[in-house]
DRENTI-897617 format. One record per atom (N, C-alpha, C): residue number from 1; residue in three letters; x, y, z. Coordinates in steps of 0.02 Angstrom, whole numbers. Atoms other than C-alpha are relative to their C-alpha. Layout:
BEGIN
num, residuo, c1, c2, c3
NUM, ALA, X, Y, Z $
...
***
This chain:
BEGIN
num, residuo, c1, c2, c3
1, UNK, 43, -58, 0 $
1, UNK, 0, 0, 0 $
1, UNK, 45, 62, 0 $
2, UNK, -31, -56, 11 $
2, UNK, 67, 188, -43 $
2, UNK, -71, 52, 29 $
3, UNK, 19, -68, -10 $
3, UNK, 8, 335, 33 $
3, UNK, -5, 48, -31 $
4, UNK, -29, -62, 35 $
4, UNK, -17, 491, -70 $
4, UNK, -68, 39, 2 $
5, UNK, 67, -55, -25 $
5, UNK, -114, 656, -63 $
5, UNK, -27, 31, -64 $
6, UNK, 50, 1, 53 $
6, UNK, -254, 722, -176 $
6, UNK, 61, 28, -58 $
7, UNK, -32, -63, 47 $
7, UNK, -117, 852, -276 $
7, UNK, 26, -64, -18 $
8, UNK, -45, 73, 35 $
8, UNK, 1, 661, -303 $
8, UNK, -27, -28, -40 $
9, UNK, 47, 66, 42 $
9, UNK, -137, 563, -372 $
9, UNK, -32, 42, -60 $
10, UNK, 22, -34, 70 $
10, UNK, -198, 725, -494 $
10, UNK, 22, 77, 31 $
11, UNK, -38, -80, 14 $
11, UNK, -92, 876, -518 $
11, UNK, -45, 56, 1 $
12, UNK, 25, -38, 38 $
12, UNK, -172, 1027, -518 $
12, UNK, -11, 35, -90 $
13, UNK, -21, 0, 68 $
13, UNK, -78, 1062, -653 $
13, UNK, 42, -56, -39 $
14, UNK, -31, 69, 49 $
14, UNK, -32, 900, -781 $
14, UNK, 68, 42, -25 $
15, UNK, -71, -15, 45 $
15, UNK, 144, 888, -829 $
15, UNK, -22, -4, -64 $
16, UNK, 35, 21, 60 $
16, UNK, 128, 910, -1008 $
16, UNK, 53, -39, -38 $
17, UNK, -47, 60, 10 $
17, UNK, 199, 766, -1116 $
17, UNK, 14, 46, -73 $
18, UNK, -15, -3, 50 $
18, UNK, 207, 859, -1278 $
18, UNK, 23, 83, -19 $
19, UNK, 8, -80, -3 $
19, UNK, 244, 1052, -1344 $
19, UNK, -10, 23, -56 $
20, UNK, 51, -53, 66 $
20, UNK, 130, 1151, -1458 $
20, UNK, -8, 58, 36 $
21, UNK, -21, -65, -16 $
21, UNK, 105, 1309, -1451 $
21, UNK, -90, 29, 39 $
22, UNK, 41, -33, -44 $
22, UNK, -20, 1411, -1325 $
22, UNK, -65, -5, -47 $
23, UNK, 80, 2, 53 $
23, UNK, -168, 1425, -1466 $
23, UNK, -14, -85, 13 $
24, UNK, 13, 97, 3 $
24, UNK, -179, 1213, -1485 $
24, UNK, -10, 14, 77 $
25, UNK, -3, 13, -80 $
25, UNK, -157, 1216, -1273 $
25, UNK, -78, 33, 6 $
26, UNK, 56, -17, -26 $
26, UNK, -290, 1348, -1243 $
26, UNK, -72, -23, -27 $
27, UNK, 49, 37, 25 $
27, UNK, -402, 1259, -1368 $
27, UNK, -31, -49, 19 $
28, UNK, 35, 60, -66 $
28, UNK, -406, 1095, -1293 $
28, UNK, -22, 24, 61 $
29, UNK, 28, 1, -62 $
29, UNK, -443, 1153, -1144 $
29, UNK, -76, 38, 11 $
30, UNK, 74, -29, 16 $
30, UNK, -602, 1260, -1204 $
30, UNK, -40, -38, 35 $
31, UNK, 67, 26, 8 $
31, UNK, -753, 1215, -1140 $
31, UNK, -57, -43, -53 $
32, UNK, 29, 14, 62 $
32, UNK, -828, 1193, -1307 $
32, UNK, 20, -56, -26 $
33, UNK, -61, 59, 32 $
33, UNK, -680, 1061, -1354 $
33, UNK, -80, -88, 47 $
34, UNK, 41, 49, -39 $
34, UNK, -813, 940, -1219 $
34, UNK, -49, -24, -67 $
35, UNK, 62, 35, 45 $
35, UNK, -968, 948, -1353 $
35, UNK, 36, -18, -53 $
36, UNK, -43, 16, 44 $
36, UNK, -852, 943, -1478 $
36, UNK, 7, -91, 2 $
37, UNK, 4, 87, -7 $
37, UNK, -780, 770, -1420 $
37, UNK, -46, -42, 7 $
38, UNK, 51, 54, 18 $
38, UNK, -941, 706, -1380 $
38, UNK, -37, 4, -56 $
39, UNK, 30, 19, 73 $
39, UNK, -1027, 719, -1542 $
39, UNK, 48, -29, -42 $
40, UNK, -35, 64, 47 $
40, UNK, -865, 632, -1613 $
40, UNK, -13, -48, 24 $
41, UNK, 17, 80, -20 $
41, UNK, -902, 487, -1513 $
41, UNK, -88, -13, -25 $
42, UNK, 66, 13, 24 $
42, UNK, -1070, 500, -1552 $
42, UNK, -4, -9, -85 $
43, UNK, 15, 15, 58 $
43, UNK, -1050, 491, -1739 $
43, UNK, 50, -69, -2 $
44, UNK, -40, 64, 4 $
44, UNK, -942, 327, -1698 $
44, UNK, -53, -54, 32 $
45, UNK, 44, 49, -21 $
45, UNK, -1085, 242, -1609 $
45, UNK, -67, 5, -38 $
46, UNK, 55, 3, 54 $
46, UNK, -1179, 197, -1759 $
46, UNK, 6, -70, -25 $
47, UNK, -5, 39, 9 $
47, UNK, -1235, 42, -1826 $
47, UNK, 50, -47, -73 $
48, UNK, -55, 25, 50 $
48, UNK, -1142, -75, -1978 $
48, UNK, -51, 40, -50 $
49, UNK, 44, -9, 63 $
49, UNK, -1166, -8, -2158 $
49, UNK, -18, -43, -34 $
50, UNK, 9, 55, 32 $
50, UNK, -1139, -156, -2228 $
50, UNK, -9, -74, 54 $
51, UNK, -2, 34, -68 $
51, UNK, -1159, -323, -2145 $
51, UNK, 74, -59, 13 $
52, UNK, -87, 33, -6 $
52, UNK, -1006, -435, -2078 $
52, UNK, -21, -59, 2 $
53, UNK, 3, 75, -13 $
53, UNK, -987, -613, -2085 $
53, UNK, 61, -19, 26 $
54, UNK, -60, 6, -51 $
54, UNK, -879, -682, -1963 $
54, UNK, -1, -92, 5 $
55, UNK, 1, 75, 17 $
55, UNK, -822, -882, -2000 $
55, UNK, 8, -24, 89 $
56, UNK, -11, 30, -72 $
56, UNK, -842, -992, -1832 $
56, UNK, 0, -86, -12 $
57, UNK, 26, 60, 5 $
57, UNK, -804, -1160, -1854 $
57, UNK, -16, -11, -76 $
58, UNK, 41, 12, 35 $
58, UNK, -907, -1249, -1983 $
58, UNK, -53, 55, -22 $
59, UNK, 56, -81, 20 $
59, UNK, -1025, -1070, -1991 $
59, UNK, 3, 40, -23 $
60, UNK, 2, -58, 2 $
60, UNK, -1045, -931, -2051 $
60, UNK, -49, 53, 21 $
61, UNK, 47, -52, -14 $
61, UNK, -1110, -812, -1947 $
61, UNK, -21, 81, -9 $
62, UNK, 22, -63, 46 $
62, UNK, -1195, -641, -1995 $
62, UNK, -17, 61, 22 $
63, UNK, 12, -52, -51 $
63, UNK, -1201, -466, -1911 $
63, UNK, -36, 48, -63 $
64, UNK, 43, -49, 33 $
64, UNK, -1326, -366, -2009 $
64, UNK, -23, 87, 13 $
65, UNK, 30, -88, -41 $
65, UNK, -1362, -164, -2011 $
65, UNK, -55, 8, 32 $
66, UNK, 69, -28, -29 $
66, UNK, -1539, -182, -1967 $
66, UNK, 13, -53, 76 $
67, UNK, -10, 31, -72 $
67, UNK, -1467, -301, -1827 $
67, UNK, 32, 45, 61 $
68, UNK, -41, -58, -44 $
68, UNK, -1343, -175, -1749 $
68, UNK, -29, 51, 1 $
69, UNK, 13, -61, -7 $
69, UNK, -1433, -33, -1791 $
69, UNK, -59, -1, 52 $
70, UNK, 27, 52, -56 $
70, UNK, -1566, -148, -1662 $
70, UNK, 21, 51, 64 $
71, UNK, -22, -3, -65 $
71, UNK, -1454, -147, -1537 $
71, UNK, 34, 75, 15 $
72, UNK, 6, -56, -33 $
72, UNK, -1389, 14, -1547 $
72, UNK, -45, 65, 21 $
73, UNK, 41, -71, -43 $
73, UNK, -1550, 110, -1524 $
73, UNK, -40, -40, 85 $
74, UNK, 34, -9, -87 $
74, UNK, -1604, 10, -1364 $
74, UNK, 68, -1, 49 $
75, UNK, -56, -13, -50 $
75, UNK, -1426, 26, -1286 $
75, UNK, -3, 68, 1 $
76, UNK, 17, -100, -14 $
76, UNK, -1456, 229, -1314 $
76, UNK, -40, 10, 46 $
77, UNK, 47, -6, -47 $
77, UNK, -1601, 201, -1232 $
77, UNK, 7, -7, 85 $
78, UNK, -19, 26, -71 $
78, UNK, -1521, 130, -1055 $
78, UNK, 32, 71, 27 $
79, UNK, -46, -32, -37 $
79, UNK, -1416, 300, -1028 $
79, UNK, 46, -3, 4 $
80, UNK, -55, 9, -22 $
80, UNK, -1257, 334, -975 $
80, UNK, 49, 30, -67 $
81, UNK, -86, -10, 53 $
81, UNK, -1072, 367, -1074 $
81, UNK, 7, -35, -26 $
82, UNK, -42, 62, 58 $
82, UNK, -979, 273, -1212 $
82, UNK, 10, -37, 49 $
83, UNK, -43, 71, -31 $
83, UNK, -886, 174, -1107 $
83, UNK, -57, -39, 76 $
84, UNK, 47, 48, -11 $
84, UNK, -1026, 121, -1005 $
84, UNK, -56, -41, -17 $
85, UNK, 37, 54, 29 $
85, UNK, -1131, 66, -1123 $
85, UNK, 20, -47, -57 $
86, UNK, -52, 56, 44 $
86, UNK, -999, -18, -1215 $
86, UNK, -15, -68, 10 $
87, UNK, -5, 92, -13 $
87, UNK, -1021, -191, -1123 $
87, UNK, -68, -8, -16 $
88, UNK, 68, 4, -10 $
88, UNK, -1202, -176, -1152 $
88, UNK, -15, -37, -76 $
89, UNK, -12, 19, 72 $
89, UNK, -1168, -180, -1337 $
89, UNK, 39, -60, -30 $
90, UNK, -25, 78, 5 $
90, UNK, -1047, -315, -1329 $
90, UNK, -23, -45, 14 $
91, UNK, 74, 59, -22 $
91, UNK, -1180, -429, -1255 $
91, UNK, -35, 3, -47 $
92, UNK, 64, -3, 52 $
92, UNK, -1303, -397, -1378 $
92, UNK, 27, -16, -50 $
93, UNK, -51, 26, 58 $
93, UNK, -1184, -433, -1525 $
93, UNK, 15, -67, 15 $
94, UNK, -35, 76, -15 $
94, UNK, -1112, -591, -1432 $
94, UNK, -82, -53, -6 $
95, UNK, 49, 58, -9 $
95, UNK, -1306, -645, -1397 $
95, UNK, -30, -2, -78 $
96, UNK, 45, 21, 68 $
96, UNK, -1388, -629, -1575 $
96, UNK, 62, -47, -35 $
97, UNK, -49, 43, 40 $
97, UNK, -1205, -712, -1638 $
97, UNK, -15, -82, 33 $
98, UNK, 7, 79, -31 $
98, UNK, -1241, -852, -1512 $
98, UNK, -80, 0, -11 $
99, UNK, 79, 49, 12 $
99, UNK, -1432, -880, -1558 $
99, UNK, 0, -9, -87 $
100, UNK, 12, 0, 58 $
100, UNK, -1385, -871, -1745 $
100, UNK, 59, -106, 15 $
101, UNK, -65, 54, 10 $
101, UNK, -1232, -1017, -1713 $
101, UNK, -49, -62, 44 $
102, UNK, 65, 42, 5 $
102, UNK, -1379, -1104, -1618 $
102, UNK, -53, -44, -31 $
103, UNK, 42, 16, 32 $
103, UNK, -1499, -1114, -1739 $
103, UNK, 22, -30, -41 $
104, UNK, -18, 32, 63 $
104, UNK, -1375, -1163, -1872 $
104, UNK, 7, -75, 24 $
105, UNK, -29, 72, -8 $
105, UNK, -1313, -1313, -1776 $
105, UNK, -82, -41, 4 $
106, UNK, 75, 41, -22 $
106, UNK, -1506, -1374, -1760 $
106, UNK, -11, -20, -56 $
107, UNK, 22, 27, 79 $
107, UNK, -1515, -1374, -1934 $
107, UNK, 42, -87, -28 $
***
């Protein structure tokens, strides 16, 4: 176990790792730079255009746009940040891949 005090564990001020010049610095740090980044993540959490086939085995299984595009409007729906509804989405992908690899083997 280590001991350390709030300023150790987060700087007021971050060492900075790189050097650009005051315009780039005061930019990022904008306010504005926030909506900014989140509407890039938001135009990244979108469903497939096309659809994927992904070999398993003997299968071929099939991730479709109107499948993902599915799952990503009821994971919008739950709330929260990217990265918490990340695992939400990875479940839902893993379960329609495992009821498609299901059905095939029945056949």
């Amino acid at each position: 176990m280590v001991l350390a005090t709030i300023p150790e564990l987060a700087p007021l001020k971050p060492h900075r790792t790189a050097d650009e010049p005051h315009e780039v610095a005061r930019l990022k740090g904008d306010a504005r730079m926030a909506g900014f980044l989140a509407a890039a993540v938001r135009l990244r959490q979108r469903p497939l255009r096309e659809a994927v086939e992904i070999p398993h085995g003997a299968y071929v299984l099939r991730l479709t746009p109107e499948a993902t595009k599915a799952i990503v409007r009821r994971v919008r729906g739950r709330g929260g940040d990217h990265n918490h509804r990340r695992p939400h989405v990875e479940r839902l992908m893993l379960g329609a891949l495992w009821e498609q690899w299901k059905a095939a083997r029945q056949r």
